[in-house]
C-alpha positions as CSV (number, residue, x, y, z in Angstrom):
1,X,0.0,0.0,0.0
2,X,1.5,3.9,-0.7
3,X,2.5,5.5,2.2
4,X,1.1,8.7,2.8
5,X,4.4,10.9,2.1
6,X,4.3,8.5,-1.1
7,X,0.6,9.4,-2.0
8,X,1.2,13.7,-1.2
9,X,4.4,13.4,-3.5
10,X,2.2,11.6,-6.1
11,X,-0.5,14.2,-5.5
12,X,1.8,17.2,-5.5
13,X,3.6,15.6,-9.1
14,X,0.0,15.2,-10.2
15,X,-1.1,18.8,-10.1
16,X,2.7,20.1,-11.7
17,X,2.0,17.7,-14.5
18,X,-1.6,19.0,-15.1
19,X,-0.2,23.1,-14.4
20,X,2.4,22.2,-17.1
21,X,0.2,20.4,-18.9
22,X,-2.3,23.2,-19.8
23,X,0.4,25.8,-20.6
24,X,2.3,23.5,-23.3
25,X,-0.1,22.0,-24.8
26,X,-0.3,23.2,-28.4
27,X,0.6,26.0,-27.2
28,X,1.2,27.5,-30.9
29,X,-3.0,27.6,-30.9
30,X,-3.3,31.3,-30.1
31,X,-1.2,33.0,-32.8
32,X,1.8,35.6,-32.4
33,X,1.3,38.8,-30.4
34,X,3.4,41.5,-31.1
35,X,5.4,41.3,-27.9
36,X,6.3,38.2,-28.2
37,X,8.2,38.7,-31.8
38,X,9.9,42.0,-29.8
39,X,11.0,39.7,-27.0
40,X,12.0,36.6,-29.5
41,X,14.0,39.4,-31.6
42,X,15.9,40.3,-28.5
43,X,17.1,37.0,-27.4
44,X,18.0,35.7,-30.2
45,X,20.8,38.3,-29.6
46,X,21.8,37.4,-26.3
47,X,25.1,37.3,-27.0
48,X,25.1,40.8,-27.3
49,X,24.4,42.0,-23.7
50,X,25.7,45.3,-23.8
51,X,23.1,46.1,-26.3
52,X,20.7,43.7,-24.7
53,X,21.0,45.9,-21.7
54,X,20.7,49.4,-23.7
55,X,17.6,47.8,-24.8
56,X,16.1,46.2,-21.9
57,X,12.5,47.6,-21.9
58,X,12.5,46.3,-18.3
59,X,12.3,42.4,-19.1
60,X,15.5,41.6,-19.0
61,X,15.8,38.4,-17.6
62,X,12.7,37.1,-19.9
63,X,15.2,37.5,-22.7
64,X,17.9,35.8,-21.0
65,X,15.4,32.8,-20.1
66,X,13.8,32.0,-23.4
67,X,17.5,32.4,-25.3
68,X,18.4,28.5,-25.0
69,X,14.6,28.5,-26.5
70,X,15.5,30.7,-29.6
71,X,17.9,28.8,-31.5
72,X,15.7,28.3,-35.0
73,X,13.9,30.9,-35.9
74,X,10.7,29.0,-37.1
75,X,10.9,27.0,-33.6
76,X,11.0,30.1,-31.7
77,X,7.5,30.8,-30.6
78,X,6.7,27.2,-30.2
79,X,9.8,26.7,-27.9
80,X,9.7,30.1,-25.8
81,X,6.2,29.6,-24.7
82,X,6.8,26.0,-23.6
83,X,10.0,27.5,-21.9
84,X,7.7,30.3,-20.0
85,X,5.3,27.3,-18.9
86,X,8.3,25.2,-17.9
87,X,9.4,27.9,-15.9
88,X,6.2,28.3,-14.4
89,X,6.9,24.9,-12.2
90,X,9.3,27.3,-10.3
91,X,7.0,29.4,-8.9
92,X,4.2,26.7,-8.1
93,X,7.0,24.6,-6.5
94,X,7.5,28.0,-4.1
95,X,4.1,28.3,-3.9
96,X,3.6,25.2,-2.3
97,X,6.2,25.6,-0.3
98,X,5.8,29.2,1.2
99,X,1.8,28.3,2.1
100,X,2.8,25.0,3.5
101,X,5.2,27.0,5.9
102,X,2.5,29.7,6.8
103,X,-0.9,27.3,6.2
104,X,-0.1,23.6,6.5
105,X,-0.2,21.1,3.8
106,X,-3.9,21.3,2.9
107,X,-4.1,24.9,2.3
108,X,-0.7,24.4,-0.1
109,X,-2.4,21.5,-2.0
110,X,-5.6,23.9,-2.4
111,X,-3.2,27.0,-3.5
112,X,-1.2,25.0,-6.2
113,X,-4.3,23.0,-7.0
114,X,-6.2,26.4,-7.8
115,X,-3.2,28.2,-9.3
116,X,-2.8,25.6,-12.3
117,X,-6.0,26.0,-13.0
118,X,-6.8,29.6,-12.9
119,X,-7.6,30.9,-16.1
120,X,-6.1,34.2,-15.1
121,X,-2.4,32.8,-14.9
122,X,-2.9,29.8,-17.6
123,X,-3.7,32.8,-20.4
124,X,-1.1,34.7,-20.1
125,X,1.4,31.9,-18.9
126,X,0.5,30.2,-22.3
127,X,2.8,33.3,-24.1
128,X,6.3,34.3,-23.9
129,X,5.9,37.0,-21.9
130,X,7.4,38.6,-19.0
131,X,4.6,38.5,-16.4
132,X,4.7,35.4,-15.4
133,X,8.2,34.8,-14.7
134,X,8.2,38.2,-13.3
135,X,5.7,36.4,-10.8
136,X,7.6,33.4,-10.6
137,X,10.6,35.3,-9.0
138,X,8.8,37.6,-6.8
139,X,6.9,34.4,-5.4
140,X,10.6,32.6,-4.9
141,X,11.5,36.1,-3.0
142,X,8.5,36.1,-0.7
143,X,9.7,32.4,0.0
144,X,13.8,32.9,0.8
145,X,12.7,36.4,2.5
146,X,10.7,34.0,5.2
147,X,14.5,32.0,5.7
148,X,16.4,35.3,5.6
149,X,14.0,36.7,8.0
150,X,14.0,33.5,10.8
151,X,18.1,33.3,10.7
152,X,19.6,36.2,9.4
153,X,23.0,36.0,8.1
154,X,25.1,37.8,5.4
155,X,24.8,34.3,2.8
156,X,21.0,34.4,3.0
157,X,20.9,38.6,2.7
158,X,22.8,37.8,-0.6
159,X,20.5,35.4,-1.8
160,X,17.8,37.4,-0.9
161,X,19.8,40.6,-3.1
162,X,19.9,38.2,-5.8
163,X,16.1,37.4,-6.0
164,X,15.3,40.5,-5.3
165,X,17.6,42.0,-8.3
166,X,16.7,39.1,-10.8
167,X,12.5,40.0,-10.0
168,X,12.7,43.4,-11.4
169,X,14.8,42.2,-13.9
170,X,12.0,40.2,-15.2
171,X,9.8,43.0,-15.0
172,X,10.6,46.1,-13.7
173,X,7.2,46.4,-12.1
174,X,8.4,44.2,-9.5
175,X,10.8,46.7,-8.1
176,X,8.7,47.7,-4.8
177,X,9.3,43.9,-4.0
178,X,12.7,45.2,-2.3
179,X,10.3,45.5,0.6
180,X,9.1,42.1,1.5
181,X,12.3,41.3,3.3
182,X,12.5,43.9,5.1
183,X,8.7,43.5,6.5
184,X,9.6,39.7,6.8
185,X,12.3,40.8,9.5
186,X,9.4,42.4,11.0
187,X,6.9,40.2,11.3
188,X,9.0,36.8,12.0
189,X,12.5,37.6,12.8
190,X,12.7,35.2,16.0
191,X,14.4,38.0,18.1
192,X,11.9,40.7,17.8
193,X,10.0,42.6,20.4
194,X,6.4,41.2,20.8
195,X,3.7,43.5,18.7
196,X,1.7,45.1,20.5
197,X,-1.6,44.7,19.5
198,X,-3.4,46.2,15.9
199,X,-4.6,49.3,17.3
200,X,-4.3,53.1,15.8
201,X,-3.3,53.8,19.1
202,X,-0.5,51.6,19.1
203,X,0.7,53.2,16.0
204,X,3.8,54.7,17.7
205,X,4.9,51.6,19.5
206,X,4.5,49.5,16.1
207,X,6.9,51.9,14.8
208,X,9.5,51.9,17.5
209,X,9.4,48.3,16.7
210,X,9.6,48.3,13.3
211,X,12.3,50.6,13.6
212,X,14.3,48.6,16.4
213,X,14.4,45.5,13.8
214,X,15.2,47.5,10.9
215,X,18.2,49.0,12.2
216,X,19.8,45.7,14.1
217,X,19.6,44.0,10.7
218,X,20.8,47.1,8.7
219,X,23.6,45.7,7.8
220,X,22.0,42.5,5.9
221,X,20.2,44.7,4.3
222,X,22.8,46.9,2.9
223,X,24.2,43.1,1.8
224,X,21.2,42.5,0.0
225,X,21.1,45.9,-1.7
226,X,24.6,45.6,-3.0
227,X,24.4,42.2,-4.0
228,X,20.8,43.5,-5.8
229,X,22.6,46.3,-7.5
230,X,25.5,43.9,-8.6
231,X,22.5,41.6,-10.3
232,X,21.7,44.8,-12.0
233,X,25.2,46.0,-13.4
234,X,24.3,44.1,-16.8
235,X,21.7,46.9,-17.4
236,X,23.4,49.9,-15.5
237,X,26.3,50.3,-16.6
238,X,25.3,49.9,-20.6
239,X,22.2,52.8,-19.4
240,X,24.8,54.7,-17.5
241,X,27.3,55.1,-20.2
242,X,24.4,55.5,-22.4
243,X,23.1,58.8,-20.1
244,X,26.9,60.6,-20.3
245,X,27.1,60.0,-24.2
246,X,23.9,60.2,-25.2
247,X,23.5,57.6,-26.8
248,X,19.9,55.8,-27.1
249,X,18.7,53.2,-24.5
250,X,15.4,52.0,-23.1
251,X,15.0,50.9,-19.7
252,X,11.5,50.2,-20.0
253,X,8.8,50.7,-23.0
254,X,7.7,55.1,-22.7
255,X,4.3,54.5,-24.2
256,X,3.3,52.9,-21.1
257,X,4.4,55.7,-19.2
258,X,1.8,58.3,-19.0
259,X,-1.1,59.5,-16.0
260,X,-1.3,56.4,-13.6
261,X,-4.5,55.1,-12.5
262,X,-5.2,57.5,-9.7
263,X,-5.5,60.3,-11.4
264,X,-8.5,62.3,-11.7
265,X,-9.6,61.0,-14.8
266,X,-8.9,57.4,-14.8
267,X,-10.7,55.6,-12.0
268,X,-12.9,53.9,-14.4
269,X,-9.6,52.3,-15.9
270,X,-9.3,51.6,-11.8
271,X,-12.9,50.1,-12.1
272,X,-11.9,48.5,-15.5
273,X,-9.4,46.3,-14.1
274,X,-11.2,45.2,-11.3
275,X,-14.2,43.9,-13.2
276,X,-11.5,41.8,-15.7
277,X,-11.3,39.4,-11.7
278,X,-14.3,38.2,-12.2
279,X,-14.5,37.8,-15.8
280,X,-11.4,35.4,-15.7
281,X,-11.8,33.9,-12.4
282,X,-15.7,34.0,-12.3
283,X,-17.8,36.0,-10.1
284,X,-18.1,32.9,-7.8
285,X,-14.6,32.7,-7.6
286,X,-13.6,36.5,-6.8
287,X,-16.2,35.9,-3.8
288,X,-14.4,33.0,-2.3
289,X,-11.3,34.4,-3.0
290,X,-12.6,37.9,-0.9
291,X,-13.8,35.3,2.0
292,X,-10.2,33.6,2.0
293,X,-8.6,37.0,2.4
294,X,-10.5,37.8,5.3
295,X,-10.2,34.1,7.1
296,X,-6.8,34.3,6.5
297,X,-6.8,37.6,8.3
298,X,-8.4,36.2,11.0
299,X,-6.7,33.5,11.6
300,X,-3.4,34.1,11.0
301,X,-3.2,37.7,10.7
302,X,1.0,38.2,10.9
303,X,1.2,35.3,7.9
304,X,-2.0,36.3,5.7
305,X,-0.8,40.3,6.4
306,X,2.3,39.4,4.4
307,X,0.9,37.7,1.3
308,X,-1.2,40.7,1.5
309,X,1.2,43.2,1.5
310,X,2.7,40.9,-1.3
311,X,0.2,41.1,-3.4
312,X,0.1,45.4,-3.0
313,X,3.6,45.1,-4.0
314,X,2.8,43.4,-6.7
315,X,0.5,45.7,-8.4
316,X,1.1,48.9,-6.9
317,X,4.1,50.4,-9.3
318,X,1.3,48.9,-12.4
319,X,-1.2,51.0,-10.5
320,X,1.1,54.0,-9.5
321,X,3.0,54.0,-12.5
322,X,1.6,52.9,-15.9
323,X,-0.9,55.1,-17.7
324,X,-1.3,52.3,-20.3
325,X,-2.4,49.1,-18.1
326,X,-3.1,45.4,-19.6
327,X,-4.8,42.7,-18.0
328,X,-1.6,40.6,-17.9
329,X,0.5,42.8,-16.0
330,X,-1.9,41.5,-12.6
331,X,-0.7,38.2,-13.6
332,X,1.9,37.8,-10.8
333,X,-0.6,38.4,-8.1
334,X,-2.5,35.4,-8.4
335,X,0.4,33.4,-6.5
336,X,-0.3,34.9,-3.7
337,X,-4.4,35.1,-4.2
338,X,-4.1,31.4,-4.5
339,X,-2.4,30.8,-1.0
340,X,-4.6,33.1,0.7
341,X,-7.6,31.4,-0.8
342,X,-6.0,28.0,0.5
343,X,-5.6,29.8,3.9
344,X,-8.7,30.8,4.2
345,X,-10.3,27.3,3.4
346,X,-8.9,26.0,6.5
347,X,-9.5,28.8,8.4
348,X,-13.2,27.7,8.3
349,X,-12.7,24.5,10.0
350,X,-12.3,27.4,13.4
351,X,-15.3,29.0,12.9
352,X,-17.3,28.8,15.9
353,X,-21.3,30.1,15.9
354,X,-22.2,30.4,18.9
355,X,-25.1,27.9,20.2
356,X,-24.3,25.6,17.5
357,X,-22.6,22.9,17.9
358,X,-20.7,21.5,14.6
359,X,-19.9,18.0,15.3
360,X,-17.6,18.0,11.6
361,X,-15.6,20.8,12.0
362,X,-13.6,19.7,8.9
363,X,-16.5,19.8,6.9
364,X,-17.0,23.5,5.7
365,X,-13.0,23.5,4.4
366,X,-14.3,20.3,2.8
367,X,-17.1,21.7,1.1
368,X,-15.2,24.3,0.0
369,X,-12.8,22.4,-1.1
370,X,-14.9,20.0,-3.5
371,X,-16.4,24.0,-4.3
372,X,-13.2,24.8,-5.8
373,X,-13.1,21.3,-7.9
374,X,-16.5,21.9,-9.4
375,X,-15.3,25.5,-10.4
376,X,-12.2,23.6,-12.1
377,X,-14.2,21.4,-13.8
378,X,-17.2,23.9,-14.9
379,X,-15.2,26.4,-15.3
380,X,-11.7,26.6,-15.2
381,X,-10.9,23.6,-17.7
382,X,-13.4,24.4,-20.4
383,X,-11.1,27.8,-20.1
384,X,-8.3,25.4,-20.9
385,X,-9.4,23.6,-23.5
386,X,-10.6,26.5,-25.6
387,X,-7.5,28.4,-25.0
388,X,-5.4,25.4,-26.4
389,X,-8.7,24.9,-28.8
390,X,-10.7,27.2,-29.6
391,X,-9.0,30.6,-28.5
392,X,-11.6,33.4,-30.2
393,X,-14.7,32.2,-27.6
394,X,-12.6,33.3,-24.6
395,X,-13.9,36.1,-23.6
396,X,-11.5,39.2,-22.2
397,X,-11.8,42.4,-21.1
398,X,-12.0,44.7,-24.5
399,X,-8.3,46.4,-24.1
400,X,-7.5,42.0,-25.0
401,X,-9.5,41.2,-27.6
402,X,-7.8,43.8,-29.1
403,X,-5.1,43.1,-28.6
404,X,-5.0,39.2,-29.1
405,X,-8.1,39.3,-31.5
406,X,-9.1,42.0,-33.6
407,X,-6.5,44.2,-34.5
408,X,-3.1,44.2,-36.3
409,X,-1.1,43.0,-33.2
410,X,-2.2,39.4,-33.4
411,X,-1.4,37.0,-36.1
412,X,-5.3,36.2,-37.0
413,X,-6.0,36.2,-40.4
414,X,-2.6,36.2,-41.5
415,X,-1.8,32.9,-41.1
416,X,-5.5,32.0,-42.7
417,X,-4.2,33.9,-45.8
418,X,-0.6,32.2,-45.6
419,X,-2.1,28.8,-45.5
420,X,-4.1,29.3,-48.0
421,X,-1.6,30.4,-50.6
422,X,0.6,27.7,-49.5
423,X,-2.0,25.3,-50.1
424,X,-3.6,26.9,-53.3
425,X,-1.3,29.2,-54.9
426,X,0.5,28.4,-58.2
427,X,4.1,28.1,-57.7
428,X,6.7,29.3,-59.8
429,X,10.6,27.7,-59.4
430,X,8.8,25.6,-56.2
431,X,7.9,29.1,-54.6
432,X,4.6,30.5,-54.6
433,X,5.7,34.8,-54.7
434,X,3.4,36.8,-51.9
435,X,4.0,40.0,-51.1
436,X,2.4,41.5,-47.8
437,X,1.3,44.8,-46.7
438,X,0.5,44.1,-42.9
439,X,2.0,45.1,-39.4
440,X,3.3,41.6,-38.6
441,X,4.7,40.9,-42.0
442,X,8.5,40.7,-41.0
443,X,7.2,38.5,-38.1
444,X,5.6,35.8,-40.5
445,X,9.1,33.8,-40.5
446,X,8.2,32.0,-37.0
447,X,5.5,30.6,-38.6
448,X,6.9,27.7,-41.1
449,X,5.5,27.7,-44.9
450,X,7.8,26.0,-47.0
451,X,6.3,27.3,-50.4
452,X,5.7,30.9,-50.0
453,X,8.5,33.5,-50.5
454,X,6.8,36.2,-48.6
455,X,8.1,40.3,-49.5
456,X,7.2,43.2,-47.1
457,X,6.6,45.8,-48.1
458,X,5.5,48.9,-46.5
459,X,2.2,48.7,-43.6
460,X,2.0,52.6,-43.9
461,X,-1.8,54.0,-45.7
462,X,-1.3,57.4,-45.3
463,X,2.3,58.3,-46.2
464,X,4.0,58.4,-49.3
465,X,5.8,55.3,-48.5
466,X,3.0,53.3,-49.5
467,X,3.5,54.7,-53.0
468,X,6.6,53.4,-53.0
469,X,4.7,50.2,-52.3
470,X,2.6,50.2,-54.9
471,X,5.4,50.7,-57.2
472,X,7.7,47.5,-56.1
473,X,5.0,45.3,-56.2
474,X,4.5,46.8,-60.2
475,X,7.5,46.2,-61.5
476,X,7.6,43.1,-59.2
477,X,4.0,42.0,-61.2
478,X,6.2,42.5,-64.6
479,X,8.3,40.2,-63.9
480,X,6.6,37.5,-61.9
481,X,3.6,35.9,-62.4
482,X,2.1,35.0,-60.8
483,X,2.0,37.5,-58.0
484,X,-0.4,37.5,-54.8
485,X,-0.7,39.7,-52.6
486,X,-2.1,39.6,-48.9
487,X,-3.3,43.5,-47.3
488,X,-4.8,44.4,-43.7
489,X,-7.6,46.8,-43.4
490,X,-8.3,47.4,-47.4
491,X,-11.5,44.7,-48.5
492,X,-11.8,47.0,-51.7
493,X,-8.8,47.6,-54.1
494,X,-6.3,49.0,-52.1
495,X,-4.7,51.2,-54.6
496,X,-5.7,53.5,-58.2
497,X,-2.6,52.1,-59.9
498,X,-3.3,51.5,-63.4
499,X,-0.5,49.1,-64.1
500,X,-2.2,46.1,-61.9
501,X,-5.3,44.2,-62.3
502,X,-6.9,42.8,-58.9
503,X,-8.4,39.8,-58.2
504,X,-9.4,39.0,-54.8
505,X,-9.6,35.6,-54.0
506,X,-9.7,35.7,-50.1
507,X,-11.3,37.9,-47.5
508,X,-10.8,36.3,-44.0
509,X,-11.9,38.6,-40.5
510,X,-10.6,38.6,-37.5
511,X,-12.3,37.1,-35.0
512,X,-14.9,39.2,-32.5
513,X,-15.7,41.7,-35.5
514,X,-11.9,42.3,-36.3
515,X,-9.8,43.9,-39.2
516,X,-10.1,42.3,-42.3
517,X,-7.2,40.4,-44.4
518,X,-7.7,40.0,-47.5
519,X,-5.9,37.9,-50.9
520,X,-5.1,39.0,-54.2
521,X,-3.8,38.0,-57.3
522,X,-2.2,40.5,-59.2
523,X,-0.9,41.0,-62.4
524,X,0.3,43.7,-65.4
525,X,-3.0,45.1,-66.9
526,X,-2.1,43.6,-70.0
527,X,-1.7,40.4,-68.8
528,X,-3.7,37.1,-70.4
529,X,-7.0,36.2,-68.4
530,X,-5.5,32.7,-68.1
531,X,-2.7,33.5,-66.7
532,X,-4.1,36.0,-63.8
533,X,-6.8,33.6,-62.9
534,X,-6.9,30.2,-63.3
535,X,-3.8,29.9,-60.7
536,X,-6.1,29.3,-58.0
537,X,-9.6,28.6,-57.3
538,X,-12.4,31.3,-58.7
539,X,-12.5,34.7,-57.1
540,X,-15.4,35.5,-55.0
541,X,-17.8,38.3,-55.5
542,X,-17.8,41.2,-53.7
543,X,-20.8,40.1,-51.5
544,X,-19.4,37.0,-51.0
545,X,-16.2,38.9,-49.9
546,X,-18.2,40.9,-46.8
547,X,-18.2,37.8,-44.7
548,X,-15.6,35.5,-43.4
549,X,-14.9,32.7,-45.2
């Protein structure tokens, strides 16, 4: 028969293999968002980290983490976002461990059990992007900072530097997170005053103690903070030589920059990103998760205040800072939303109601618990499978589908138009010759299609450089034929050139109402009606063109 540290290491394997599980599998489904490309770009120069470092945009460490991912180009995206889910085992390992410390082993099996399944962190853990490893280290920092914190010594205040250096490197959001170890000295260092109690009155004498610890560890800290700043030195010294010469860098993207959410003005993008909670999570969900907090509270008050004030440090330089917010930059605070939730499971088991006498006490966490499993299987994996499946009938806040959707960040559409023309476009010399006017045209080699020799040319509508455009693909048309042609936004002829004939042959939408996409044959004006259009199947009408095909 298993023993039982047999059967919780089974268990514990079991949910890492169904967290890994949901992130990497065909994990390709959703197509490329522009980030991704910018990030892939950058590592595959890696080697170069002086320029790495003038160009961090704050993600440093993403780059650095999905180089060994990045060796073919047309492997790339596939690799990079198995690497980002592979990595993700790091920060559910720490999970586990940190609530185990603080919550016992049921409320860690509840925490991991819930995090693999969140839709929250699956979505955006399912990209190469930098918010989930950003969460990954800030979750390994709020677990070493508990160590640190118990037994201070100068090995474990450089570890904790490291972390602490290597989270903002992954996202330079996660700065504030300097502050966890400090409050970790405070609230478990095992030679500290007693607390006085949580009273506004007691403000002062929280303070002298506060104070008191924070000055007889001083000199760990001032460890920490050089060891943080050595972590660093890959990125400081490239932006510091960069500030005396003048030369350009970016430490993190400008466009984000901008009035933060606090403003007058913007507490309905405040509002906004409160309401995407329940919308990935479920309304259900968000309530539990509100109860947990305030068990946790209750019960454990030093060891829930924590994760709590981990969680503020998580999103409060997004919130203070950003003008531009996404959904996926909250992405890091569901580690610690998932232990409090476990906390506050078990928490219930302590309830007492006065006159009433529960016999079970274990049974509220119970039902709670089997709660949580019926929201995973109702909810949470249908979530999966269509984000591995059927990606366009998630629904996300309207700043997503945008983004991931509709508009000319996202891949849709273009790889319908590039596997058409690979499947039905005539070749010539074994190469069927497309030329593309669209945003993610130069990022159309991570996608493999053997037969099409794709051309960019310029995405601009409203400049002459499109008329420069119009004029390659010409003399291009001359030459070779035949020519198609794939455009964003334009259904109807996209030009007045008189040199070309158009045929469309395929208009494919976006999905949720998105911009079009939409395939052309072209050739010289004078050009034989056999050899413009019997290359591929008949063209469709112009009705037939105003839905998707």
């Amino acid at each position: 028969m298993m023993s039982r540290r047999t059967a919780l290491l089974f268990l514990f394997v079991m949910v890492c293999l169904l967290h890994f599980g949901l992130r990497a599998h065909r994990p390709t489904h959703l197509p490329l968002f522009i980030d991704e490309d910018r990030h892939l770009r950058r590592a595959a120069n890696v080697e170069d980290l002086w320029t790495l470092g003038l160009n961090s945009h704050g993600k440093y460490l993403l780059y650095i983490l999905i180089a060994p991912f990045n060796t073919e180009r047309s492997e790339a995206l596939w690799a990079s976002r198995v690497g980002v889910a592979l990595f993700s085992l790091v920060g559910l390992a720490a999970l586990y461990r940190l609530t185990e410390k603080f919550f016992g082993r049921p409320a860690a099996f509840i925490a991991i059990g819930f995090y693999a399944i969140a839709p929250y962190a699956l979505f955006y853990e399912r990209m190469a992007l930098a918010d989930g490893p950003a969460g990954v280290m800030a979750t390994l920092t709020a677990l070493y900072s508990l160590t640190f914190a118990q037994r201070p010594n100068y090995r474990r205040a450089a570890v904790v530097g490291v972390l602490v250096g290597l989270a903002a490197l992954a996202k330079l959001t996660m700065m504030f997170i300097a502050i966890l170890p400090v409050m970790a000295i405070f609230f478990f260092n095992r030679n500290r005053a007693p607390l006085p109690e949580l009273k506004f009155a007691n403000l002062r004498q929280l303070l002298a103690v506060f104070y008191k610890q924070f000055m007889a560890h001083f000199r760990y800290f001032v460890v920490a903070g050089v060891v943080c700043i050595g972590v660093w030195l890959p990125v400081l010294i490239p932006v510091g030589t960069a500030v005396v010469t003048g030369e350009k860098y970016v430490l993190v993207d400008r466009y984000l920059a901008g009035d933060n959410l606090i403003k007058q003005g913007n507490w309905d993008k405040l509002v906004g990103i409160w309401d995407t909670f329940p919308m990935l999570l479920s309304p259900l969900m968000v309530a539990l998760l509100l109860l947990g907090v305030g068990l946790a509270i209750w019960k454990a008050p030093r060891r829930a205040s924590y994760a709590l004030l981990w969680l503020i440090l998580a999103y409060l330089p997004t919130i203070l800072l950003v003008g531009w917010v996404q959904t996926r930059y909250f992405t890091p605070g569901i580690f610690p939303l998932a232990m409090l939730l476990g906390a506050g499971i078990v928490a219930t088991k302590d309830i007492r109601i006065p006159k009433v006498s529960l016999k079970y006490p274990r049974l509220l966490p119970a039902a709670l618990t089997i709660f949580v499993l019926v929201w995973g299987v109702v909810y949470a994996l249908p979530f999966a499978y269509n984000a591995a499946y059927n990606a366009p009938k998630i629904e996300l806040p309207d700043r997503d589908e945008k983004q991931y959707y509709q508009t000319r960040y996202s891949a849709y559409g273009l790889l319908d138009a590039l596997d058409y023309l690979e499947s039905k476009g005539k070749p010539v010399d074994q190469q069927v010759e497309v030329m593309g006017v669209m945003f993610l045209c130069e990022s159309m080699d991570l996608y493999a299609y053997p037969k099409v020799d794709l051309t960019c040319l310029s995405d601009g509508y409203t400049n002459k450089t499109i008329n420069e455009a119009w004029q390659k693909l010409t003399e291009r048309a001359q030459q070779e034929q035949p020519l198609y042609l794939i455009v964003e936004d334009y259904r109807d002829i996209p030009t007045s050139e008189r040199d070309l004939t158009w045929q469309r042959l395929r208009s494919i939408q976006r999905p949720k109402d998105g911009i079009w996409v939409t395939v052309w044959e072209v050739c010289p004006l004078n050009s034989q009606v056999s050899a413009c259009g019997d290359n591929v199947q008949a063209p469709m009408s112009t009705s037939d063109a105003d839905s998707p095909q």
